[in-house]
N, C-alpha and C positions, 0 to 999 in steps of 0.2 A: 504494500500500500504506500502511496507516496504523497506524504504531506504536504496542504496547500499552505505556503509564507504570504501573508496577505502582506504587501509595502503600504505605507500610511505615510502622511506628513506628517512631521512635528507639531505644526498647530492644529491636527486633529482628536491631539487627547486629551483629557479632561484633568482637573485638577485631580492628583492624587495618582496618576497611571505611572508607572516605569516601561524603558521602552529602551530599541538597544538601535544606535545609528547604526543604519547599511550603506549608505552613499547618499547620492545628489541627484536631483531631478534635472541637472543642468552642467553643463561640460565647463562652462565659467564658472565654476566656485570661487568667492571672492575667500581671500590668505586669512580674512580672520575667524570665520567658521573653524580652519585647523589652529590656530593662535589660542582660541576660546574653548579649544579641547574638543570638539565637534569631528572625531574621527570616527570610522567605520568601526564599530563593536563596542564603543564606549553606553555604559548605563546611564539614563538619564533618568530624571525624576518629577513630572510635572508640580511646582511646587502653589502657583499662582497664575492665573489670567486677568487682568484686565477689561473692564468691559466697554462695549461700543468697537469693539477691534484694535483693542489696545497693545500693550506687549504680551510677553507671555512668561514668564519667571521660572529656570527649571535649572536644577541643582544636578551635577555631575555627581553621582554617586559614589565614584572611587576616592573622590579628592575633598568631596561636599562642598565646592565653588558653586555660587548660586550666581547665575546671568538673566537677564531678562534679553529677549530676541524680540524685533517687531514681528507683527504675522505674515507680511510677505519676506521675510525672511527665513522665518518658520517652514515657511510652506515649501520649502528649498531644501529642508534639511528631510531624506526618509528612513523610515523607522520601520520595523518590528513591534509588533506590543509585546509584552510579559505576559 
């Protein structure tokens, strides 16, 4: 049987979801996605949203650095869920 890996954006999870970066929806990844720790297999932690389409506030799990991302930035970065 061969399990389906559903890819998500980042600003598609809810406060409180962990989630594991797989890559980029876009061959220009701008340098500070990897600067801010945002590489392929890193555990994230949605910590907080903003509302009206605000940032999006999510804490790297390994290191516990907490960032906020705007949401079309977000939506660049994709994921795994937990």
């Amino acid at each position: 049987m061969v399990e389906m890996v559903e890819n998500y954006s980042l600003k598609d999870l809810k406060i409180g979801e962990q989630a594991i970066v797989t890559g980029f929806s876009t061959e220009d990844i701008p340098a500070k996605f990897y600067e801010m720790g945002f590489i392929p297999g890193t555990n994230l932690l949605v910590k907080n949203k903003a509302p009206f389409g605000g940032p999006i506030c999510i804490s790297i799990v390994s290191n516990k650095s907490v960032l906020a991302l705007r949401r079309n930035e977000a939506d660049k970065i994709l994921i795994t869920k937990k």
